[in-house]
C-alpha positions in Angstrom: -18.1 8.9 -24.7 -16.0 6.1 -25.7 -14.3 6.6 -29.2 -15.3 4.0 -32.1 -13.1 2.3 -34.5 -10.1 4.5 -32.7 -6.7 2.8 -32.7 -4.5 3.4 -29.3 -1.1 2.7 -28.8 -2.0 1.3 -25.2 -4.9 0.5 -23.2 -4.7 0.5 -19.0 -7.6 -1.7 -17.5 -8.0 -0.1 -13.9 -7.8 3.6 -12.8 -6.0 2.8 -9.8 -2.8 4.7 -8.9 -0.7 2.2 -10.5 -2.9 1.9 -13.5 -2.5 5.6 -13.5 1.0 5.7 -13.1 1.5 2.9 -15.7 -0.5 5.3 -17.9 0.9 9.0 -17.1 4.4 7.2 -17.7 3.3 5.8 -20.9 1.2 9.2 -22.3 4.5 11.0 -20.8 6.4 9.0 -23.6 3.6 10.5 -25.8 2.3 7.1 -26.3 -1.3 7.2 -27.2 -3.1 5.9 -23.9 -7.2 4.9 -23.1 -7.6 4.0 -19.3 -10.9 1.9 -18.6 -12.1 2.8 -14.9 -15.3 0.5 -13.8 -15.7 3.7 -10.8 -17.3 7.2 -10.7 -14.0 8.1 -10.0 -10.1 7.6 -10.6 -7.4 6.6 -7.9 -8.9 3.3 -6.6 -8.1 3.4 -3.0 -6.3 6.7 -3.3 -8.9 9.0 -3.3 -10.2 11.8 -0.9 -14.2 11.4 0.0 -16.4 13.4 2.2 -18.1 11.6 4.9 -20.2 14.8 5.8 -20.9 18.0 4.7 -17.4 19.9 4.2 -15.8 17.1 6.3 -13.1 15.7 3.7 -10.9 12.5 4.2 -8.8 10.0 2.4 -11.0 7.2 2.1 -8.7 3.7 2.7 -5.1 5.1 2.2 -3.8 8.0 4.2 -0.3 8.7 3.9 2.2 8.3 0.7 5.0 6.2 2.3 7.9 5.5 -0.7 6.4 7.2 -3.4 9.5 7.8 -5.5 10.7 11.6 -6.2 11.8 9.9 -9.5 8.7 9.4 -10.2 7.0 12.4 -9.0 9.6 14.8 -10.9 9.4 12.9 -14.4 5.7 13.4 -14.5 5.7 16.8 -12.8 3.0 16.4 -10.6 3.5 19.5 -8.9 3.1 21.4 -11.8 -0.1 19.1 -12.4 -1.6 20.3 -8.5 0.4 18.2 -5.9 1.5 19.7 -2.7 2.2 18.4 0.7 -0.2 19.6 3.9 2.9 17.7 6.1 6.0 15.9 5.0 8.5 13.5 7.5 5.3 12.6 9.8 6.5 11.4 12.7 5.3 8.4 14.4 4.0 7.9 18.3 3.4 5.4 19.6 0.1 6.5 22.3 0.4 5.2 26.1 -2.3 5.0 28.1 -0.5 7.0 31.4 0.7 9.8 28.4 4.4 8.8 28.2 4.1 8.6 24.4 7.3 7.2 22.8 8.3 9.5 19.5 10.1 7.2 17.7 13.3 9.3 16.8 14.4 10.7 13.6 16.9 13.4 13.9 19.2 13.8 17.3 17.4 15.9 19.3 14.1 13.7 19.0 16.8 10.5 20.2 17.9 12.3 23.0 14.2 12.8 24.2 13.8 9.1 23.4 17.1 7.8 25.3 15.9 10.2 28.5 12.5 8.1 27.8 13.9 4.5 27.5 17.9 5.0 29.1 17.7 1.2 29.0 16.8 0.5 25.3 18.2 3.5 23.6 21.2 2.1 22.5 19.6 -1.1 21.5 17.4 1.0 19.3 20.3 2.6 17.3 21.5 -0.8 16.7 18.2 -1.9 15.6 17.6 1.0 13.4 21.2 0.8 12.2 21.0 -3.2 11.1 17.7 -2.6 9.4 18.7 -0.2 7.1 21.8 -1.6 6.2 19.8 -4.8 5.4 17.0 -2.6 3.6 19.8 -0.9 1.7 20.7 -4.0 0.0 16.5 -5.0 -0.6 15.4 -1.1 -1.9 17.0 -1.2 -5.1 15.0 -4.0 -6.0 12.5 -2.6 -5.4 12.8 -0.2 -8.1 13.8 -2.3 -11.2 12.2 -5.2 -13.0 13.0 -8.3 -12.4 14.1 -11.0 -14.6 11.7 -13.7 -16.0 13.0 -17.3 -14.3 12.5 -18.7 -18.1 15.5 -16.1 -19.2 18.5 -18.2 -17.7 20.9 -15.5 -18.9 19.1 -12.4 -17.2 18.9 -14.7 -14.2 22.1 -15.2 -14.0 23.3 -11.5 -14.7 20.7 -10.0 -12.1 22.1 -12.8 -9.5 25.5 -11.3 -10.1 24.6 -7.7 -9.7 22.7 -9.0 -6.0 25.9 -10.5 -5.3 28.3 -7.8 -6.2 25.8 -5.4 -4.7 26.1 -7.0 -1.1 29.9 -7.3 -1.2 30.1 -3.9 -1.9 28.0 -3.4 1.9 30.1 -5.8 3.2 30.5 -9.4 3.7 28.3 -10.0 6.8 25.5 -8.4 5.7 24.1 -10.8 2.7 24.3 -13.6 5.7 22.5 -11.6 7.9 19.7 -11.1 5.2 19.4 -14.6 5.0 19.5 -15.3 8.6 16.7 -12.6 8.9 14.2 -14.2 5.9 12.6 -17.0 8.5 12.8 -15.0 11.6 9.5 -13.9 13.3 10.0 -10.1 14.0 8.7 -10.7 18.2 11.1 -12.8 18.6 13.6 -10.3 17.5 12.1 -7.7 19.6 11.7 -9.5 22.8 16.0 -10.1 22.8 16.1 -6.8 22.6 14.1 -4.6 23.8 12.5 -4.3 27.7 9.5 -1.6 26.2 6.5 -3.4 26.0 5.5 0.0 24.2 8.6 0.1 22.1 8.5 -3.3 20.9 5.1 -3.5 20.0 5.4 -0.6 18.0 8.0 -2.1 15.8 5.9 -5.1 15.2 2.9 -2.9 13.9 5.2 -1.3 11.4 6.3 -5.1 10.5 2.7 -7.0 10.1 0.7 -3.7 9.0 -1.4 -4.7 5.6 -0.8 -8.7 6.4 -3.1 -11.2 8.9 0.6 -12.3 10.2 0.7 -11.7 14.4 4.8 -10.8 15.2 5.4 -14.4 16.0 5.3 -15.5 12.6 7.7 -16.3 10.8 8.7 -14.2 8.1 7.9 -11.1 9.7 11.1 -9.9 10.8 12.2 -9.6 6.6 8.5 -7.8 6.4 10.3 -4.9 8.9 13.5 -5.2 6.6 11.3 -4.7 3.2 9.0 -1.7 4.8 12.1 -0.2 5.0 13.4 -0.9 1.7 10.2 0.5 0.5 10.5 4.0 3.1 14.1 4.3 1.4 12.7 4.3 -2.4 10.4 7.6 -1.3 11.2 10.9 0.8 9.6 9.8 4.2 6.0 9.9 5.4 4.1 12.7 3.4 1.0 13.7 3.7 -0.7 15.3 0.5 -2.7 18.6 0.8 -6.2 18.0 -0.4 -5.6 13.9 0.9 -4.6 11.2 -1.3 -7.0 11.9 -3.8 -4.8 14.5 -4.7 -2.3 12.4 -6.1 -4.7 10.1 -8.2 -5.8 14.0 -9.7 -2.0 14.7 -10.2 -1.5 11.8 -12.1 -5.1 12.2 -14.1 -4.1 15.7 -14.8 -1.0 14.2 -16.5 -2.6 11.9 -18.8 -5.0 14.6 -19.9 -2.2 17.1 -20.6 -0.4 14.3 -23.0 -3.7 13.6 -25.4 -4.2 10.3 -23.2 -8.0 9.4 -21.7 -9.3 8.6 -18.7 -12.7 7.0 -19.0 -14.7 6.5 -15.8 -18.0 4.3 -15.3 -16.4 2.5 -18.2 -16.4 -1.7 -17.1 -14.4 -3.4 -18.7 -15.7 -6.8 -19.2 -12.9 -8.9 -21.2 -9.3 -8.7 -22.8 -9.4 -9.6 -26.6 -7.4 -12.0 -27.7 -6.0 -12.0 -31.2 -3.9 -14.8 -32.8 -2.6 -15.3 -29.4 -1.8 -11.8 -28.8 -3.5 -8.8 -26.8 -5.8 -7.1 -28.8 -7.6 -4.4 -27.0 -10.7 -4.7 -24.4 -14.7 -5.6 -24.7 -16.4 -2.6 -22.8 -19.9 -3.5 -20.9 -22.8 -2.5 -23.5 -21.0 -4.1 -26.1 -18.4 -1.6 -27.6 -14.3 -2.2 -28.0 -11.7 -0.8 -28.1 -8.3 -1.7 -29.9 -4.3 -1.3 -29.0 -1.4 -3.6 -29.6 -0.6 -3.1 -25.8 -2.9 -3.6 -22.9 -2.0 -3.1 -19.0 -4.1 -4.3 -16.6 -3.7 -2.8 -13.1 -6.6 -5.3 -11.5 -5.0 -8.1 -9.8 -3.2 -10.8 -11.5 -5.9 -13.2 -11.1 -9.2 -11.0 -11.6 -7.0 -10.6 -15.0 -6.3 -13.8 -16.4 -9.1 -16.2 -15.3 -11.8 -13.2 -15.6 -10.8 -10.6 -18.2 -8.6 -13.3 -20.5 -10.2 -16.4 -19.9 -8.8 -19.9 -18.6 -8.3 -21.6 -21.5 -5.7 -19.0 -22.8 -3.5 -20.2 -19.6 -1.5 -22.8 -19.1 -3.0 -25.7 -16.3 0.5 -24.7 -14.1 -0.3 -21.2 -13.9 -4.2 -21.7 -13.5 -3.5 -23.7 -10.9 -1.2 -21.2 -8.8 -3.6 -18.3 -10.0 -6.9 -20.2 -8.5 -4.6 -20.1 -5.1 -3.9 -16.8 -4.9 -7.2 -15.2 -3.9 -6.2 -11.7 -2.3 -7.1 -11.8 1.7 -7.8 -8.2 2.9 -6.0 -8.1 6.8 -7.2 -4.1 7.6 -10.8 -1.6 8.2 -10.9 1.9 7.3 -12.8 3.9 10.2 -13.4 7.3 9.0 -14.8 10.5 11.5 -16.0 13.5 11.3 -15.0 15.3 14.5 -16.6 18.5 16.4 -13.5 19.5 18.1 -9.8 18.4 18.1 -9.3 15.7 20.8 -7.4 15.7 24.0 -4.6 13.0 24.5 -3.2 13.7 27.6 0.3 14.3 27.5 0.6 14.7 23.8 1.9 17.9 22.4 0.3 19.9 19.7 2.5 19.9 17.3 2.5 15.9 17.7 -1.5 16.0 17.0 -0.2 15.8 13.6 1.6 12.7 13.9 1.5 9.4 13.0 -0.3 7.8 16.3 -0.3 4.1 17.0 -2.6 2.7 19.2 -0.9 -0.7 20.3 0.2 -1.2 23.6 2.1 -4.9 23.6 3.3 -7.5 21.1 0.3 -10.1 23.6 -2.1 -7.7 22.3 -0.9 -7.9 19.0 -0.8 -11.8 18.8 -3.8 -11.8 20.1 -6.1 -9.4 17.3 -3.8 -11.5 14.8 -5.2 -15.3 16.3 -8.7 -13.8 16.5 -8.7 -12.5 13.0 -7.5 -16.1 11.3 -10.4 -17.2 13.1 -12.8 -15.1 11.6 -13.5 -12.7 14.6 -12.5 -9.2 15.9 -9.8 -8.2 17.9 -11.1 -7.2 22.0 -8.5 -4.3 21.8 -8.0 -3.1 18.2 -4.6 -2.6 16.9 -4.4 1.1 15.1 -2.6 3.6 12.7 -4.8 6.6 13.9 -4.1 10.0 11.7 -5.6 13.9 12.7 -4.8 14.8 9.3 -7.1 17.9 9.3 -4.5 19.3 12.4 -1.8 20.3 8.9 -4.6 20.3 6.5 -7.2 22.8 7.2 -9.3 22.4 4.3 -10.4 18.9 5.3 -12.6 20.4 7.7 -14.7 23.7 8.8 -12.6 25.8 11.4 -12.1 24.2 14.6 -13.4 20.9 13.4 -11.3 17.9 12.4 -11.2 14.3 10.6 -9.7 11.3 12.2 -8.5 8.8 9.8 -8.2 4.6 11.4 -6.3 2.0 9.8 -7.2 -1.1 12.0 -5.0 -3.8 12.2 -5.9 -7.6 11.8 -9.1 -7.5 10.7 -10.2 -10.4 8.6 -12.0 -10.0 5.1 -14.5 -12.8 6.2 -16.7 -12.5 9.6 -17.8 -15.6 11.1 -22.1 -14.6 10.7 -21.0 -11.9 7.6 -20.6 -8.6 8.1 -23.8 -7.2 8.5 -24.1 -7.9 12.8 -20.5 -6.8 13.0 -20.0 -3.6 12.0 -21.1 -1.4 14.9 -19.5 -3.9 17.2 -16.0 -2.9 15.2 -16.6 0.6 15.5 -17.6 0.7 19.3 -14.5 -1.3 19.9 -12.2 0.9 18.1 -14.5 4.2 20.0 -14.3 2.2 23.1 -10.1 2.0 22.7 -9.2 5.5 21.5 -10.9 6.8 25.0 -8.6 5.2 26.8 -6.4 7.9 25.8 -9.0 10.7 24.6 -11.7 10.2 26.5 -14.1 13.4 25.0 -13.4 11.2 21.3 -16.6 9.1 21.1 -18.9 12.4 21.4 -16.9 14.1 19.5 -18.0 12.2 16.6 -20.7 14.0 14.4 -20.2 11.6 11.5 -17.9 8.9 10.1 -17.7 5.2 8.3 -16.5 1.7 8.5 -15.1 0.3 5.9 -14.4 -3.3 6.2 -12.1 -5.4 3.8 -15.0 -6.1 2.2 -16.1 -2.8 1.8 -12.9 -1.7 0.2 -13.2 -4.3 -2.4 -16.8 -3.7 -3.5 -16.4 0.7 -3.1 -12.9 1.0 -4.1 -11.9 -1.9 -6.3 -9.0 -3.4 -4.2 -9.9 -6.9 -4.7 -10.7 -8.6 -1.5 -9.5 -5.7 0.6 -5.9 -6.7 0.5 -3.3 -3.5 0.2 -1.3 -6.1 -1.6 -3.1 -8.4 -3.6 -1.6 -11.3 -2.4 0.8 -12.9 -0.2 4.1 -10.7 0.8 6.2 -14.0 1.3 9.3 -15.2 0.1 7.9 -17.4 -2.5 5.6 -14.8 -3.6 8.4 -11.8 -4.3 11.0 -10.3 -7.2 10.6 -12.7 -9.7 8.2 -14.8 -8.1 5.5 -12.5 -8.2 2.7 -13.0 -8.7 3.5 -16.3 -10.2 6.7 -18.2 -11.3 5.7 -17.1 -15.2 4.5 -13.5 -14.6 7.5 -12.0 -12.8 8.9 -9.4 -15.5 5.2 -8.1 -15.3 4.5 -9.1 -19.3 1.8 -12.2 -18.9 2.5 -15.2 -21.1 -0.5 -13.7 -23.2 2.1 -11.1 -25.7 1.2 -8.0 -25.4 -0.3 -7.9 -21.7 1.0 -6.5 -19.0 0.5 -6.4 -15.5 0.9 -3.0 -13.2 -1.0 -3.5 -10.4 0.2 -4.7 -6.7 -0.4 -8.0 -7.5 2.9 -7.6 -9.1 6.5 -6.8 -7.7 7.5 -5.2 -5.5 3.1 -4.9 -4.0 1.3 -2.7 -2.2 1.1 0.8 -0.2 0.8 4.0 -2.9 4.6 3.6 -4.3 3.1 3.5 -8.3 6.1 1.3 -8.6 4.5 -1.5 -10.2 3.0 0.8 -12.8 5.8 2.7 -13.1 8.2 -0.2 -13.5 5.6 -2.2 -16.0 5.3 1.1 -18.1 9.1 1.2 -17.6 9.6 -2.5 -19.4 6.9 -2.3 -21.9 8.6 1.2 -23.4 11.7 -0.4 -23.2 10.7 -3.6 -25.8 8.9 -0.9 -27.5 12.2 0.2 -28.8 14.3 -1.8 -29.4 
């Protein structure tokens, strides 16, 4: 029931993770906090769903990849219900003849991988060795908030810090950063590596969540910042209970510090007061007040929908009109009968991370096809088994398979609706090249296109990110030139969602870093 004439101390439009975040951070500070949720259900696209009967899978994203522990230990999740079915997942990369390439992580795994590849081992050190030292001067970025381009005096200090910061890692690597920004990540990869395997691998990682193929430009910095964001978390972790089990963490917070979570609650406007934030206008006519509102929706579903146009200026209107989020990725979700059988793959590697991508050509080519409104011949794919290290997704000696697919546009040429099973039978039709017994294993399962994931989940237009991960569209310049330190020209709004700095994947670090600022002013 939503209160009447109550005052809050903040309102958080958008149940998301980062609206939840934004929220447990601000309850957590024992700020009184409403959260308006337009869904059944809290978490946006972190969320665990059943797709049949005690089948049980994370519905769009699967895997918490630089979630801070800073985060995680100030709001005590685990003492709210978090655990881990499987942390440090490792990633394989699947070949059709069953020499599957682990990509190393500890010595012993790079021994196996330099007795795999003799040729490209030491080439891969290198590689990995570069791209963390670059990522080492982008992840603490990545953590703070950045300063508003109007405040020449923050600018100028934060500049200095950057500059300091890459001295400090030594004097070639700031002109190596820069040298990287343009660079298109196959390019890279071809000068170095002979692994038609390896090297498309490495792309994946670098255009996963964007339509860019690995010879565009830009995508060799989209490897560096991945890792930047891998560096502000504790590895690849799986949650017990799937994803949904953070979004229940964090609800479990809010709850435990007086602050409400309203669900089926749609928020249809942002009030504004004397040009200030004022509170929100709730579908069936009701309101409700707070000096402070967050809104975790995406920067321009906020302020030409929920504010209105004319209480933004034409230069931002104009950039905001642009930005329409692109979704690049499907969710295929299956309920199995049996474990499958991938030649050559261990079982303790059933667990992994498995990509399905056998050559950077092949990877061009889903890219090319899905600017062109079309599907890719031979899908591109993050394939989990996460049932192997969780065994309550699924009844005993049954599993769930969990597909990410890769370059997979938001808009069909003919719509959707004449697509769909030709997606799925392409992605069935790939994963038995190398588990054949897969496609009737299947007792059950869902596509999820990027449109899907808009309309179910509330990611607007599918896209991980909510808008372009480009230089001019990072730090400061994100979402906008005027919207950068996450507080909207409108006083007393804030943004938190991924439209903002530093974007998608389940960090919370837009919420967090929004809720982070806003307490901050608060005080002082």
């Amino acid at each position: 029931m939503i209160p009447e004439n109550d005052v809050f101390d903040a309102i958080v439009v958008g149940g998301g993770h980062n609206g939840l975040v934004a929220a447990a951070r601000l309850a957590a500070a024992g700020k009184r906090v409403f959260v308006a949720e337009a869904r059944a259900s809290a978490g946006g696209a972190a969320v665990t769903s059943e797709i049949a009967p005690g089948y049980a899978i994370s519905a769009v994203a699967h895997l918490l990849e630089g979630f801070p522990r800073r985060i995680e230990r100030k709001l005590k999740l685990a003492k709210h219900g978090l655990r881990y079915a499987a942390r440090d997942v490792a990633t394989v990369a699947l070949d059709r003849d069953g020499k599957h390439l682990v990509l190393p992580r500890s010595r012993k795994q790079f021994t196996a991988f330099a007795e795999a590849l003799p040729k490209d081992a030491e080439a891969y050190r290198r590689h990995v060795a570069r791209n963390r030292a670059l990522a080492s001067l982008v992840s603490p970025l990545l953590g703070e908030c950045p300063p508003a381009l109007s405040d020449s005096s923050a600018l100028r200090s934060f500049l200095r810090r950057q500059v300091l910061r890459a001295a400090f890692k030594g004097r070639d690597v700031l002109p190596e950063l820069l040298r990287v920004l343009p660079e298109a990540i196959g390019d890279r990869l071809e000068a170095e590596f002979e692994s038609p395997l390896l090297k498309a691998a490495l792309a994946f990682d670098a255009t996963l969540g964007g339509a860019e193929g690995p010879y565009s430009p830009g995508t060799s910095f989209r490897a560096i910042l991945r890792e930047a964001v891998r560096m502000r978390g504790r590895g690849v972790m799986l949650p017990a209970g799937g994803m949904g089990a953070v979004s229940d963490a964090l609800v479990a917070v809010i709850a435990a510090s007086g602050g409400e979570v309203h669900l089926e609650t749609e928020v249809l406007g942002i009030l504004v007061e004397q040009g200030r934030a004022a509170g929100i206008e709730i579908a069936g006519g009701g309101q409700v007040r707070a000096p402070l509102v967050f809104s975790a929706v995406s920067p321009r579903s906020t302020m030409l929908d929920l504010v209105g146009a004319r209480h933004v200026e034409t230069e931002d209107l104009r950039e905001l009109r642009h930005a329409v989020p692109r979704g690049a990725t499907a969710k295929i979700n299956l309920a199995l009968d049996c474990l499958p059988h991938i030649a050559g793959l261990s079982p303790e590697l059933h667990a992994a991370r498995l990509l399905v991508v056998p050559s950077l050509a092949e990877l061009e080519e889903a890219a090319i096809a899905s600017r062109n409104g079309g599907l890719p011949l031979e899908p591109a794919m993050e394939v989990l088994l996460p049932s192997v290290a969780d065994k309550s997704l699924a009844p005993e000696g049954r599993h769930v398979m969990s597909i990410i697919v890769h370059n997979v546009p938001d808009e069909m040429n003919g719509g959707w609706a004449s697509h769909r099973e030709a997606l799925l039978q392409r992605v069935l039709r790939r994963l038995g090249d190398y588990a054949p017994d897969i496609p009737d294993a299947v007792v059950a399962g869902e596509v999820l296109t990027p449109l899907d994931i808009d309309t179910k989940y509330g990611l607007a237009g599918g896209d991980w990110h909510q808008g372009d991960i480009r230089l001019d569209r990072l730090f400061s310049l994100r979402p906008a030139p005027g919207y950068g330190d996450y507080e909207a020209p409108v006083p007393g709004l804030w943004l938190c969602g991924a439209g903002n700095h530093p974007g998608g994947g389940v960090t919370g670090l837009p919420g967090w870093i929004a809720a982070e600022a806003a307490l901050e002013r608060w005080t002082t």
